[in-house]
Gaussian input, Z-matrix of N, CA and C with variables (Angstrom, degrees):
# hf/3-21g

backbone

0 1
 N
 C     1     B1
 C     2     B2     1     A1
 N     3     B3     2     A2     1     D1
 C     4     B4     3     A3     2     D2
 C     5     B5     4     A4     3     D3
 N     6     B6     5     A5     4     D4
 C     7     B7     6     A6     5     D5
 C     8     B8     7     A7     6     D6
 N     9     B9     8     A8     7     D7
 C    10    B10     9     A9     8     D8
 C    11    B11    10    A10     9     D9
 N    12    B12    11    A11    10    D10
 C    13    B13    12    A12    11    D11
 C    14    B14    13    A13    12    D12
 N    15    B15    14    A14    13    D13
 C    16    B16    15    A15    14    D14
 C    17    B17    16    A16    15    D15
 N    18    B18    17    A17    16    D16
 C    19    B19    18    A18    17    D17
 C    20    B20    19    A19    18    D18
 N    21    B21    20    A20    19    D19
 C    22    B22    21    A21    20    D20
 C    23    B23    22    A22    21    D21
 N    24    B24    23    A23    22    D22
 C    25    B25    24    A24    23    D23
 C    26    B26    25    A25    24    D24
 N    27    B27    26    A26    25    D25
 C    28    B28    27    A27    26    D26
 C    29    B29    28    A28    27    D27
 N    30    B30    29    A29    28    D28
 C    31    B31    30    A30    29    D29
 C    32    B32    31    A31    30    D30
 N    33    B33    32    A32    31    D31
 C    34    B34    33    A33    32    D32
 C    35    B35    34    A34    33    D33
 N    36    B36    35    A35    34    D34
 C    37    B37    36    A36    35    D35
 C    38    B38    37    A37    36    D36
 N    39    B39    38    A38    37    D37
 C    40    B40    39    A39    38    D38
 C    41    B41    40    A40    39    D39
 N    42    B42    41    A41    40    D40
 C    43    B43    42    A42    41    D41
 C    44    B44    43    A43    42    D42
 N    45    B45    44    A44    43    D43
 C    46    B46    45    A45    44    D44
 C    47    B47    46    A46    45    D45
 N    48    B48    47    A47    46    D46
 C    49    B49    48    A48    47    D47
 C    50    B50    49    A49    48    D48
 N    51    B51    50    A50    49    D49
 C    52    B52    51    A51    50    D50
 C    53    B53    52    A52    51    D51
 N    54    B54    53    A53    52    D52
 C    55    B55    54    A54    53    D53
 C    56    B56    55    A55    54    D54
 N    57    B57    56    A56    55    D55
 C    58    B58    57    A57    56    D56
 C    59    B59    58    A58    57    D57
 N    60    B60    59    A59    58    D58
 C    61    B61    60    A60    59    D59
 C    62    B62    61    A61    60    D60
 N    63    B63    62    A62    61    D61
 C    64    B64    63    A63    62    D62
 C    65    B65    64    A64    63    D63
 N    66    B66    65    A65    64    D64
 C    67    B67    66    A66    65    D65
 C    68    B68    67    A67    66    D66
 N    69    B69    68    A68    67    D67
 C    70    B70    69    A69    68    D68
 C    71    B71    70    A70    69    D69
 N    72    B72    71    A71    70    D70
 C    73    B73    72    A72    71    D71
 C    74    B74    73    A73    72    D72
 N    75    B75    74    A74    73    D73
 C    76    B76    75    A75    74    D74
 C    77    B77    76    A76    75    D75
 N    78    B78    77    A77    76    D76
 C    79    B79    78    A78    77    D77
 C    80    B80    79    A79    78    D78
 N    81    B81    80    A80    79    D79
 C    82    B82    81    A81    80    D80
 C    83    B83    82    A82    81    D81
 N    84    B84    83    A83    82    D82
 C    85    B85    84    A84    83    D83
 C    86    B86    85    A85    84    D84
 N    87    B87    86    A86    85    D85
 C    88    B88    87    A87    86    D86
 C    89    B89    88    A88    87    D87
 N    90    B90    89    A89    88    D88
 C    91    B91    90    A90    89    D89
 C    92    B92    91    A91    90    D90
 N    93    B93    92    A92    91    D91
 C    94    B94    93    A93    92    D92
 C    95    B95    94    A94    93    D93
 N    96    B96    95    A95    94    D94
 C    97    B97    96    A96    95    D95
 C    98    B98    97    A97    96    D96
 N    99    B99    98    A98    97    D97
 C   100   B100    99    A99    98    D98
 C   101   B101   100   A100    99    D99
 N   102   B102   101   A101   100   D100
 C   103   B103   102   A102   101   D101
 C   104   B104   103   A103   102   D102
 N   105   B105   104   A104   103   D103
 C   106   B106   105   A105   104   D104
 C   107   B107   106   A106   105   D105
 N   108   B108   107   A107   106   D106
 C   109   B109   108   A108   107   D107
 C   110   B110   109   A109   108   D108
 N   111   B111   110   A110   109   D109
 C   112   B112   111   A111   110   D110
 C   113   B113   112   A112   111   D111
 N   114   B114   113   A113   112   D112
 C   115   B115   114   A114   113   D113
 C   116   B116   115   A115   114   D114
 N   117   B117   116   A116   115   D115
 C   118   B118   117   A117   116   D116
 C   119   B119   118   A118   117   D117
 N   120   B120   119   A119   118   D118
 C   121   B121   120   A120   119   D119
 C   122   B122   121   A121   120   D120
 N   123   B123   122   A122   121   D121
 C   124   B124   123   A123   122   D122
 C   125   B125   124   A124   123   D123
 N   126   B126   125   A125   124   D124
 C   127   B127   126   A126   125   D125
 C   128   B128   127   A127   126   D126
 N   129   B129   128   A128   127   D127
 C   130   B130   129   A129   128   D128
 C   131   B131   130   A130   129   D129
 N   132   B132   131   A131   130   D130
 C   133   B133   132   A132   131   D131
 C   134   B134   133   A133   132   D132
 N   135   B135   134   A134   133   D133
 C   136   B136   135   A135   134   D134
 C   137   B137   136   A136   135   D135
 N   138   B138   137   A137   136   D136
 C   139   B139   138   A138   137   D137
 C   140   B140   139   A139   138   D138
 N   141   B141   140   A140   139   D139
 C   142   B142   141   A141   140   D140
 C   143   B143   142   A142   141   D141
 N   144   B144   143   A143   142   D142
 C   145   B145   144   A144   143   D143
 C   146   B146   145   A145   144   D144

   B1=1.4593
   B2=1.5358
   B3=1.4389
   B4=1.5165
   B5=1.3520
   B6=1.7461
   B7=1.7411
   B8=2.0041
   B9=1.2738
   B10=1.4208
   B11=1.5436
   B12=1.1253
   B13=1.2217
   B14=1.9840
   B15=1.5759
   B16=1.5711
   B17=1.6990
   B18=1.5730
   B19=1.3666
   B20=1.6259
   B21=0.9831
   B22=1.5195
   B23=1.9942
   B24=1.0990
   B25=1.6621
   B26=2.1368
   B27=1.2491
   B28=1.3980
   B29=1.5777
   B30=1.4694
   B31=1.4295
   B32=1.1421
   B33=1.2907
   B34=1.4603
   B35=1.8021
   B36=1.4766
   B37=1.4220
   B38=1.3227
   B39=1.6384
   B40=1.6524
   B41=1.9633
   B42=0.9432
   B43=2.0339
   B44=1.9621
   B45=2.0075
   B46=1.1704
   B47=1.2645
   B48=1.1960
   B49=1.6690
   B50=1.6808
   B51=1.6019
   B52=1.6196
   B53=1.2673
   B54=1.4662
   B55=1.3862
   B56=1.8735
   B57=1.2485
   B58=1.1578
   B59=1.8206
   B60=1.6080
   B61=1.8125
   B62=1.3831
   B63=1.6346
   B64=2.0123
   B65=1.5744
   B66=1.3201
   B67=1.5679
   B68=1.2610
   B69=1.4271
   B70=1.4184
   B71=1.3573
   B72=1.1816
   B73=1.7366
   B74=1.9771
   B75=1.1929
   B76=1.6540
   B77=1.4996
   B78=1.5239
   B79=1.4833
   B80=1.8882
   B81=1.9204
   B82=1.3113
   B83=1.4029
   B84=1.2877
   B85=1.2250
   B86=1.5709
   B87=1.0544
   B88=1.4797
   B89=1.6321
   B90=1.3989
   B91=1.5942
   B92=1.9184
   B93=1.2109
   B94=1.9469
   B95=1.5282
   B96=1.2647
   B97=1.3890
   B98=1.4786
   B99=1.5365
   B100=1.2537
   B101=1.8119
   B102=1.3070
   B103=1.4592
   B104=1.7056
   B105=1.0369
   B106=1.7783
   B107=1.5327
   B108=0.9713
   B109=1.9945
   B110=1.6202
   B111=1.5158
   B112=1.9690
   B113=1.5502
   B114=1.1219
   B115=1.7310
   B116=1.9449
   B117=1.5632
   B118=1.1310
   B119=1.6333
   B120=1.3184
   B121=1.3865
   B122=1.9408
   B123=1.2278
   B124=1.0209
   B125=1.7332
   B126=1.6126
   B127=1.5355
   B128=1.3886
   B129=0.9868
   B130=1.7166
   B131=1.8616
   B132=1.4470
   B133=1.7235
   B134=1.0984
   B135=1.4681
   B136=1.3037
   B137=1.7705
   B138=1.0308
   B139=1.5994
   B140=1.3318
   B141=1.4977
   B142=1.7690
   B143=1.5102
   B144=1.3478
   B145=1.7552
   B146=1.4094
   A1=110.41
   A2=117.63
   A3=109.52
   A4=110.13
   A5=104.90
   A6=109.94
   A7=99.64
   A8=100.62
   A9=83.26
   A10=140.78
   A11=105.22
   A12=129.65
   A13=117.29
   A14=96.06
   A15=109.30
   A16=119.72
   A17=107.69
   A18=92.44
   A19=122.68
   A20=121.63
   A21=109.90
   A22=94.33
   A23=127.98
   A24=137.24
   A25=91.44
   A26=121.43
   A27=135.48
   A28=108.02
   A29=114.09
   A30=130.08
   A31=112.96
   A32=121.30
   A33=134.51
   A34=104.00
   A35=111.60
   A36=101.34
   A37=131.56
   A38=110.52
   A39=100.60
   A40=128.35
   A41=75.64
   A42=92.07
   A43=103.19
   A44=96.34
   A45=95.76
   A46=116.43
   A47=144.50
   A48=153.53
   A49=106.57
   A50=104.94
   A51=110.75
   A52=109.84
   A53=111.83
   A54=136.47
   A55=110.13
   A56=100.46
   A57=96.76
   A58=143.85
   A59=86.20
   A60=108.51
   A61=103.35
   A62=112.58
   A63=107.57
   A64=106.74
   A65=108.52
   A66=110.22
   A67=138.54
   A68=102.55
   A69=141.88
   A70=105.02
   A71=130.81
   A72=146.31
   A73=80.75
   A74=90.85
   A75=114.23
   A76=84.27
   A77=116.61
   A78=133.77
   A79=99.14
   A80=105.74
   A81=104.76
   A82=86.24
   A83=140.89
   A84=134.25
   A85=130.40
   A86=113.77
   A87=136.94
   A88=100.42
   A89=113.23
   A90=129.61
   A91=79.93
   A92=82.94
   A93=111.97
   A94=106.05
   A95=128.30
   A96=125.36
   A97=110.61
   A98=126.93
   A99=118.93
   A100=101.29
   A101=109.88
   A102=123.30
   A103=98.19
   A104=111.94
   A105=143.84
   A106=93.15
   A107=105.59
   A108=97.04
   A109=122.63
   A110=82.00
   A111=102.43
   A112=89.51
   A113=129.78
   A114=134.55
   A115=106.96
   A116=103.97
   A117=109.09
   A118=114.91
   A119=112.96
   A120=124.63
   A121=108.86
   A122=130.61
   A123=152.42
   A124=105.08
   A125=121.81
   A126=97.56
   A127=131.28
   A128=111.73
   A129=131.23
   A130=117.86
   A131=95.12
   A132=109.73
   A133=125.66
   A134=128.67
   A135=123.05
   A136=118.13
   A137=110.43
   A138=127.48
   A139=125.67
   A140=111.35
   A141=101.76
   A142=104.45
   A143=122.87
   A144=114.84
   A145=108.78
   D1=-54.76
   D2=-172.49
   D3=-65.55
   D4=-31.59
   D5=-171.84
   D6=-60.54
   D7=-45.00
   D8=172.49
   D9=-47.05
   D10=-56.30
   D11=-174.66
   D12=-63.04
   D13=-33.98
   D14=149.00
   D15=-56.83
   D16=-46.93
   D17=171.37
   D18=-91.13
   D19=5.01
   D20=172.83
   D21=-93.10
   D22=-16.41
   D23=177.92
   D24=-69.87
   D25=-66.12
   D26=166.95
   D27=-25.77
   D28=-45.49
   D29=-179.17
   D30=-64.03
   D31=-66.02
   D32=-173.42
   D33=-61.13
   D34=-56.94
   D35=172.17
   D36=-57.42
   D37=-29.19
   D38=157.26
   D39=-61.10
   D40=-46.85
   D41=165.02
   D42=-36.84
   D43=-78.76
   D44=-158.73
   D45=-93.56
   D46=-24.82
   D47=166.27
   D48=-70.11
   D49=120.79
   D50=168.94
   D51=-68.75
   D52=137.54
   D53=165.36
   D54=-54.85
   D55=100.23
   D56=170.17
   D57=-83.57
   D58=-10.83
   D59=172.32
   D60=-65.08
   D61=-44.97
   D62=-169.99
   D63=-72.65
   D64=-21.95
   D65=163.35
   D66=-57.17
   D67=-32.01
   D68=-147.36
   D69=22.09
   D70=102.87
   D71=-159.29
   D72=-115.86
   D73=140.00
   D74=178.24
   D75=-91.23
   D76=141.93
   D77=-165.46
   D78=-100.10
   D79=-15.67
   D80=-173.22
   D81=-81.16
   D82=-40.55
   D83=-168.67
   D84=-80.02
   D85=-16.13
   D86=-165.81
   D87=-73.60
   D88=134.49
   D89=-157.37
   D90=-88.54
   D91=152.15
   D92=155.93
   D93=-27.94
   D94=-60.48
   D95=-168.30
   D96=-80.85
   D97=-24.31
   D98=-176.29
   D99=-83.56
   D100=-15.87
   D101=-167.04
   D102=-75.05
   D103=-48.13
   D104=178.46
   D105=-57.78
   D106=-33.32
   D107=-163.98
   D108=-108.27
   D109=-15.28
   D110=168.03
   D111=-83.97
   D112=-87.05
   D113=172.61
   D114=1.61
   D115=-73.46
   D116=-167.26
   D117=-81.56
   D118=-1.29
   D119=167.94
   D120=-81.49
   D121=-57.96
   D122=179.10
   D123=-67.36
   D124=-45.93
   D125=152.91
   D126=-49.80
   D127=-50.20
   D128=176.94
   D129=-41.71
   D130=-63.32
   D131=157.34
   D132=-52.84
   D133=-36.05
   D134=176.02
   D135=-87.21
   D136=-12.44
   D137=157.28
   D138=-84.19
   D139=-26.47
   D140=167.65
   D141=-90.34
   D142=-12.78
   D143=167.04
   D144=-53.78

């Protein structure tokens, strides 16, 4: 049940959060909020595994 619900959360963040790897955004450079959104992207992924 929770594993589900992690991946339909995985879903929506692919939808609404930009991909920052096809960008390739330097992580030394990356503001507070993109830092916040890699973080909360990568919790999310490691819970729908």
């Amino acid at each position: 049940m929770k594993k589900q619900v992690f991946k339909t959360i995985a879903k929506i963040n692919k939808v609404v959060f930009p991909s920052y790897s096809k960008k390739q955004l330097d992580l030394a450079k990356a503001t507070k909020l993109q830092l916040m959104i890699i973080g909360w992207r990568y919790f999310v992924t490691t819970r729908a595994i």
